[in-house]
N, CA, C, O and CB atoms as a CASP TS submission, in Angstrom:
PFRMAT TS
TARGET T0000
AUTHOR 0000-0000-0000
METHOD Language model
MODEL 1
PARENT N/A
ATOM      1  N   UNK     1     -18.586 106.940-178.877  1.00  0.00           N
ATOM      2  CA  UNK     1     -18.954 105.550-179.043  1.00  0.00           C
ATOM      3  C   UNK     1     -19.971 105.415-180.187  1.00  0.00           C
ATOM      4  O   UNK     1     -20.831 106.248-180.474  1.00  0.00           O
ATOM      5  CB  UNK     1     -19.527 104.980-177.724  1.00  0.00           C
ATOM      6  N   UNK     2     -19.719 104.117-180.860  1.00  0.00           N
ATOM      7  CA  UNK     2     -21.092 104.048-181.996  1.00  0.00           C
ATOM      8  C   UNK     2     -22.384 104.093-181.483  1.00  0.00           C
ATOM      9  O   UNK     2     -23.216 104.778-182.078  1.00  0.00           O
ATOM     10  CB  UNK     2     -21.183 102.719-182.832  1.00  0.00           C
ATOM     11  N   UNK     3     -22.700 103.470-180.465  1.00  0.00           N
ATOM     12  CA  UNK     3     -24.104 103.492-180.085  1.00  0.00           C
ATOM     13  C   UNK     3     -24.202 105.175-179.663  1.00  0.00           C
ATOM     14  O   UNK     3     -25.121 105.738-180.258  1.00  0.00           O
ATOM     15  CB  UNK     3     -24.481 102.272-178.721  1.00  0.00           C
ATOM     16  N   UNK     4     -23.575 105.873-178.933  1.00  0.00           N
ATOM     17  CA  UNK     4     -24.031 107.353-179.126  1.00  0.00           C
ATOM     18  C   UNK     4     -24.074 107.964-180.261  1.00  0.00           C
ATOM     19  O   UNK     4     -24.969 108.809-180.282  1.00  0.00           O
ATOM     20  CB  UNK     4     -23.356 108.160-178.498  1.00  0.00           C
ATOM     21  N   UNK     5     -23.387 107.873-181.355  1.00  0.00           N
ATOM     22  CA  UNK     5     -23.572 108.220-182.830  1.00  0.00           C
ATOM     23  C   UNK     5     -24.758 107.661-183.130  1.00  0.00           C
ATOM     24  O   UNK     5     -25.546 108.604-183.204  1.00  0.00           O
ATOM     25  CB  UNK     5     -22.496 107.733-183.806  1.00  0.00           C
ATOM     26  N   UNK     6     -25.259 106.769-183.319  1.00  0.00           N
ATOM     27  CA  UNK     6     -26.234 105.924-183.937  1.00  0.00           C
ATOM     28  C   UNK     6     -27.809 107.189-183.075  1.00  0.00           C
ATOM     29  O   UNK     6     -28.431 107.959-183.807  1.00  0.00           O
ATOM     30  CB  UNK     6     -25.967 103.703-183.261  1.00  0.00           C
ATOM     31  N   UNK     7     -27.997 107.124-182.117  1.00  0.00           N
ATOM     32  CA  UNK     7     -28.478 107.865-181.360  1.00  0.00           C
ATOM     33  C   UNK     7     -28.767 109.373-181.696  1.00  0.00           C
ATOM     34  O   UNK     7     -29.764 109.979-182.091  1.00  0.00           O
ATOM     35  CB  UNK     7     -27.784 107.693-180.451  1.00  0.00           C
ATOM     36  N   UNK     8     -27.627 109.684-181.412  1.00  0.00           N
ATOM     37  CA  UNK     8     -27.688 111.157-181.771  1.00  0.00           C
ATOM     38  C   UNK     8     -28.041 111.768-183.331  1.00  0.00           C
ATOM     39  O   UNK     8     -28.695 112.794-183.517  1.00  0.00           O
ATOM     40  CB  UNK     8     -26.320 111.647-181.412  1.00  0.00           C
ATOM     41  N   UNK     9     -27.443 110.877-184.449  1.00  0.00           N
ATOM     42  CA  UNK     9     -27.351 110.804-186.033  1.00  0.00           C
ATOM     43  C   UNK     9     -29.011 110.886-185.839  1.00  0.00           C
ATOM     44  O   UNK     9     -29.668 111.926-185.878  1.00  0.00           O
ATOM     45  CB  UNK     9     -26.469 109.197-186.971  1.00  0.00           C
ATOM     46  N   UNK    10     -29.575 109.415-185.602  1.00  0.00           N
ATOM     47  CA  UNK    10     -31.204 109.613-186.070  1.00  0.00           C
ATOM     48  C   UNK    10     -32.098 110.375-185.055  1.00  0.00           C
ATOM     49  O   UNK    10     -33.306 110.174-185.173  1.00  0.00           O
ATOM     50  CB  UNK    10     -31.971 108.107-186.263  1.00  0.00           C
ATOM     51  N   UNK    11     -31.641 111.317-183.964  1.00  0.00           N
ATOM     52  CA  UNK    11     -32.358 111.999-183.305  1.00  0.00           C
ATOM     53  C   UNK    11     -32.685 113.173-184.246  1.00  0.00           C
ATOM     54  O   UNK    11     -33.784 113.614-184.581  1.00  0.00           O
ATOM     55  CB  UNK    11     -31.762 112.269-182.061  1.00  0.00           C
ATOM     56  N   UNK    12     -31.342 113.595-184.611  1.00  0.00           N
ATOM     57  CA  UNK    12     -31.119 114.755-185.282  1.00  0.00           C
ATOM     58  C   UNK    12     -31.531 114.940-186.770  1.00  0.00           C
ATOM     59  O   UNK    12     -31.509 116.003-187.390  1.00  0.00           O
ATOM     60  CB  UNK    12     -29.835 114.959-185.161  1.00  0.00           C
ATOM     61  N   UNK    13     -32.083 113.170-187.448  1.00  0.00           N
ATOM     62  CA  UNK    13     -32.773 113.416-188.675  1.00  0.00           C
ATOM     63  C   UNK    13     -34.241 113.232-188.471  1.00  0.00           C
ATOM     64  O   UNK    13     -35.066 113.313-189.381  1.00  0.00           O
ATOM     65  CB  UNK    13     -32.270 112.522-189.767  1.00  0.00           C
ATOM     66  N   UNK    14     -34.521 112.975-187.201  1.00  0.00           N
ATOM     67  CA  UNK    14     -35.880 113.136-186.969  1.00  0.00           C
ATOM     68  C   UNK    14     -36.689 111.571-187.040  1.00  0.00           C
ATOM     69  O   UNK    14     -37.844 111.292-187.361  1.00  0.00           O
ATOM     70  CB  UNK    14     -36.419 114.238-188.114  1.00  0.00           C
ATOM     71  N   UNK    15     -35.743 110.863-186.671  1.00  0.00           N
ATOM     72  CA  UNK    15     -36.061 109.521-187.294  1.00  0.00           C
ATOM     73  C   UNK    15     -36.609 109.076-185.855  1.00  0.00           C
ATOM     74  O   UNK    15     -36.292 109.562-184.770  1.00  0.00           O
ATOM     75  CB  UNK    15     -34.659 108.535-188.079  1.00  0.00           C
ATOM     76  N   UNK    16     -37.476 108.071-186.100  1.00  0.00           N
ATOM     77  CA  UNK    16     -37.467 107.237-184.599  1.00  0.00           C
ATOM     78  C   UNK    16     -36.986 105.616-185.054  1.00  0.00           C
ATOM     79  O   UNK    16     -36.806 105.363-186.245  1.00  0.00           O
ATOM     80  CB  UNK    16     -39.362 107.217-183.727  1.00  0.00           C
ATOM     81  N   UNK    17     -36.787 104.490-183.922  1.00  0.00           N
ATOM     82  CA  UNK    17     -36.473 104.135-183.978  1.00  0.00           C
ATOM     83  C   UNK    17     -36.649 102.859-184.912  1.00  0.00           C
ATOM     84  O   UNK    17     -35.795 102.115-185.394  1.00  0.00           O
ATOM     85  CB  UNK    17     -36.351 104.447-183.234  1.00  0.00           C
ATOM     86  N   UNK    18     -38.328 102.849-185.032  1.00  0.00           N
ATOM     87  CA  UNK    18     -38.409 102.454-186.442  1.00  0.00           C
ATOM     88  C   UNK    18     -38.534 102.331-187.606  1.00  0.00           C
ATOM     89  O   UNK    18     -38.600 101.374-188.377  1.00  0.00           O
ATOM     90  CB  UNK    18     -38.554 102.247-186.591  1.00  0.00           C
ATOM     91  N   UNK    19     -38.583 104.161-187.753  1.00  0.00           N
ATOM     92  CA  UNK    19     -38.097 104.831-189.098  1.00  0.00           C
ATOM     93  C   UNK    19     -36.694 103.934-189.690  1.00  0.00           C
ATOM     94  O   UNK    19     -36.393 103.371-190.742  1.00  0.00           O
ATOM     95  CB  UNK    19     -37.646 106.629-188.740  1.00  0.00           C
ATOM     96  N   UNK    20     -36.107 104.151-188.462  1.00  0.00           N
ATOM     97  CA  UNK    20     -34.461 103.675-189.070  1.00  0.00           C
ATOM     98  C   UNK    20     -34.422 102.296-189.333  1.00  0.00           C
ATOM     99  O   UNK    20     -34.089 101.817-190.417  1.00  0.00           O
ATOM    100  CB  UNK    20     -33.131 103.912-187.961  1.00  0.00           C
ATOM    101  N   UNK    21     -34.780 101.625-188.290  1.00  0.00           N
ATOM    102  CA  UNK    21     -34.682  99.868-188.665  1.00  0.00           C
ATOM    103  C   UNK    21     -35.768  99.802-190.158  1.00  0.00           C
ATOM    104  O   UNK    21     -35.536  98.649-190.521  1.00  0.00           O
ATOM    105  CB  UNK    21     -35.553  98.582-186.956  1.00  0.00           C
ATOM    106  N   UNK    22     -36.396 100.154-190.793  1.00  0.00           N
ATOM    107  CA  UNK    22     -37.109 100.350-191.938  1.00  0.00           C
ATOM    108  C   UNK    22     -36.123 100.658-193.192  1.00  0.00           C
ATOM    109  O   UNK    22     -36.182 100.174-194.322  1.00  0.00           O
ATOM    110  CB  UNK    22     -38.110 101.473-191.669  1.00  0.00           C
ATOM    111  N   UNK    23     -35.491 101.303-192.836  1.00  0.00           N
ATOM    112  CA  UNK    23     -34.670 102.188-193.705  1.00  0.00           C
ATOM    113  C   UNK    23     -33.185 101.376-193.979  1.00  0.00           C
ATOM    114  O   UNK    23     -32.540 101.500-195.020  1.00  0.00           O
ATOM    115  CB  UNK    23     -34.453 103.752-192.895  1.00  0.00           C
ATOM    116  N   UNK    24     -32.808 100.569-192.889  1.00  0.00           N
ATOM    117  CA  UNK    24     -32.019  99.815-192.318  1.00  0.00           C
ATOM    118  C   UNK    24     -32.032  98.028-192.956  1.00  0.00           C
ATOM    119  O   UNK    24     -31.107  97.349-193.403  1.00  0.00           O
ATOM    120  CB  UNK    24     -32.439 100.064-190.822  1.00  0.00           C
ATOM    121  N   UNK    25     -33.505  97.702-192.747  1.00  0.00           N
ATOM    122  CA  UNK    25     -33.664  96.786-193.268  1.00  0.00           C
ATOM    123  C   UNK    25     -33.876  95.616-192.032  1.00  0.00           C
ATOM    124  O   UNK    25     -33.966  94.398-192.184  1.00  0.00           O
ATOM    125  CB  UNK    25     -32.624  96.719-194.228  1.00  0.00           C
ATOM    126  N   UNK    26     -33.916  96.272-190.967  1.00  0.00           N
ATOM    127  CA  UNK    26     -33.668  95.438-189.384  1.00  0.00           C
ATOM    128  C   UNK    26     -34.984  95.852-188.583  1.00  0.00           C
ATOM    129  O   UNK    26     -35.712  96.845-188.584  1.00  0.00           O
ATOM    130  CB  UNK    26     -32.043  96.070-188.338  1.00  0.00           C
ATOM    131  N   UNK    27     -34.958  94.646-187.905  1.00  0.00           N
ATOM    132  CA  UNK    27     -36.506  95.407-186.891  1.00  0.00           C
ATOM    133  C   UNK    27     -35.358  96.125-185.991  1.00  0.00           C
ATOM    134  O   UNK    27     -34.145  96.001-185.823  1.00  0.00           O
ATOM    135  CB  UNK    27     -37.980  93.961-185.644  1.00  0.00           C
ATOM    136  N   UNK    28     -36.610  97.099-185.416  1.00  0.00           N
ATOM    137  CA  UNK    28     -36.585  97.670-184.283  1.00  0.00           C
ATOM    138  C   UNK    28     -35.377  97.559-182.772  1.00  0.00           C
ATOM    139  O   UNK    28     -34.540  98.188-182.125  1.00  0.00           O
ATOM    140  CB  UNK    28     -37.799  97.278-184.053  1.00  0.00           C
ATOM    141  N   UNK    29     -36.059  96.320-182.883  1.00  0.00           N
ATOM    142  CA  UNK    29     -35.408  95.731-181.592  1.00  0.00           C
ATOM    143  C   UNK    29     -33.540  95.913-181.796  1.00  0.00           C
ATOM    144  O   UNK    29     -32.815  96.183-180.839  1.00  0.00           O
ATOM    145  CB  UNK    29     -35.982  93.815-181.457  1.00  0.00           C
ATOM    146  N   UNK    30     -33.083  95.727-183.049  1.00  0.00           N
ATOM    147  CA  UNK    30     -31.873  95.461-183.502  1.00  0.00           C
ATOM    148  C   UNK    30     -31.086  97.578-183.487  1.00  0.00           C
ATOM    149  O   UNK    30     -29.881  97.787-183.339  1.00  0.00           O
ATOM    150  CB  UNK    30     -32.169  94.383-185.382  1.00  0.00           C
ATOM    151  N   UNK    31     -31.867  98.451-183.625  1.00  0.00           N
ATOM    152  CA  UNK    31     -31.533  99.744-183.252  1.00  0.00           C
ATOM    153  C   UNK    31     -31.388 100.000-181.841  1.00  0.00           C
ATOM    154  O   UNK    31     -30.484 100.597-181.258  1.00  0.00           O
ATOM    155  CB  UNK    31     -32.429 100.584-183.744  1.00  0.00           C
ATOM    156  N   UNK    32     -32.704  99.303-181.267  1.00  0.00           N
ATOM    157  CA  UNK    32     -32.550  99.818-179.789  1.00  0.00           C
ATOM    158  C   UNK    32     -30.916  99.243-179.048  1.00  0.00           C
ATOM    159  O   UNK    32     -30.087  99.958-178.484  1.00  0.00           O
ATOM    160  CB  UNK    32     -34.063  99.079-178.808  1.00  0.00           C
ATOM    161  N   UNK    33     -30.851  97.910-179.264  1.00  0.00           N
ATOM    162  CA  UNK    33     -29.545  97.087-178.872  1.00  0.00           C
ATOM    163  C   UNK    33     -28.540  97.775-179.477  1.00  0.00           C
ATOM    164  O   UNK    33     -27.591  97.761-178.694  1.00  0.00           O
ATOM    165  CB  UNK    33     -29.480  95.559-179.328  1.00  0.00           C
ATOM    166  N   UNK    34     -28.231  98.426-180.563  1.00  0.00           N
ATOM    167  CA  UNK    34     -27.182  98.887-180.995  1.00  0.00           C
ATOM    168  C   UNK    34     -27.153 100.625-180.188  1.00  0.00           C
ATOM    169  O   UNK    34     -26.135 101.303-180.050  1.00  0.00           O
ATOM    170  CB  UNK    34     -27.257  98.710-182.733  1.00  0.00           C
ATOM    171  N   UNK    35     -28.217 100.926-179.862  1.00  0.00           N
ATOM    172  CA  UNK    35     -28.054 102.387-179.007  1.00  0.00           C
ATOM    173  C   UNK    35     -27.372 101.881-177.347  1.00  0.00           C
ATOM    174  O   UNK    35     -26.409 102.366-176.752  1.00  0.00           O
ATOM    175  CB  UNK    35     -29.995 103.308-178.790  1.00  0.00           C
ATOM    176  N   UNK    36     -28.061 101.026-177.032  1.00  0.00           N
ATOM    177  CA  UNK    36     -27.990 100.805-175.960  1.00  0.00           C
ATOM    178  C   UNK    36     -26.492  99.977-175.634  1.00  0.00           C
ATOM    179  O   UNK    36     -26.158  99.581-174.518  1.00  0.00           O
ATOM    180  CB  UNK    36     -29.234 100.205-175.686  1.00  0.00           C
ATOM    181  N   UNK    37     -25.590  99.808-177.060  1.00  0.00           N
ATOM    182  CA  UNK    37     -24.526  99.027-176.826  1.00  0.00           C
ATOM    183  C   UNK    37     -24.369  97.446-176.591  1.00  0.00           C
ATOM    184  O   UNK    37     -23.402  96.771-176.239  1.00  0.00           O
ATOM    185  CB  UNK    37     -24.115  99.563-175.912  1.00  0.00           C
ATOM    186  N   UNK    38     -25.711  97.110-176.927  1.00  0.00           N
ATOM    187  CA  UNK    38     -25.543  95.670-176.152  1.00  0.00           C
ATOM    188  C   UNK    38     -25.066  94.964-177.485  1.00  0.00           C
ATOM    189  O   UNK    38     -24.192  94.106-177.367  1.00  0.00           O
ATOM    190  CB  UNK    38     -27.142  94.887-175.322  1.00  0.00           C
ATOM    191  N   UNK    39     -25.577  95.256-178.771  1.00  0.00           N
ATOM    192  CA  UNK    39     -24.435  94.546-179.822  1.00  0.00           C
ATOM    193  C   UNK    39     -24.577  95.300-180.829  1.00  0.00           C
ATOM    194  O   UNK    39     -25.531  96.059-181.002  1.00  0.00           O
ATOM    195  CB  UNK    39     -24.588  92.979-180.317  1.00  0.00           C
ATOM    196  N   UNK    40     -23.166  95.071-181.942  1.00  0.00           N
ATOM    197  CA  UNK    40     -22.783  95.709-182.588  1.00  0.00           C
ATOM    198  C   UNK    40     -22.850  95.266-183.985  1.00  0.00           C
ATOM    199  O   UNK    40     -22.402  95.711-185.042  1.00  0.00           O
ATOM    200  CB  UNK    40     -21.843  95.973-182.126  1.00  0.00           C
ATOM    201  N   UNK    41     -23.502  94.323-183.676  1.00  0.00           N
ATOM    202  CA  UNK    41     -23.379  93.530-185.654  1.00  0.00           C
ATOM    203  C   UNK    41     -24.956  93.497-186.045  1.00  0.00           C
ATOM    204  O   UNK    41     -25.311  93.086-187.150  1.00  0.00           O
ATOM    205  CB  UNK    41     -22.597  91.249-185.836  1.00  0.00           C
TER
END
């Protein structure tokens, strides 16, 4: 599933979760929902 990719991808670069929304261009909140599956856009 994407939200387990998404997950596993920035576990494994050492990222947390708002390393990535930084990097991403999205707060926070918008990684956690996409791990957790609740949305996808």
């Amino acid at each position: 599933m994407l939200n387990e990719n998404i997950k596993s991808i920035r576990k494994a670069k050492g990222l947390s979760q708002e390393e990535l929304a930084i990097q991403l261009h999205v707060v926070r909140q918008t990684i956690s929902k996409w791990e957790k599956g609740v949305s996808q856009s």
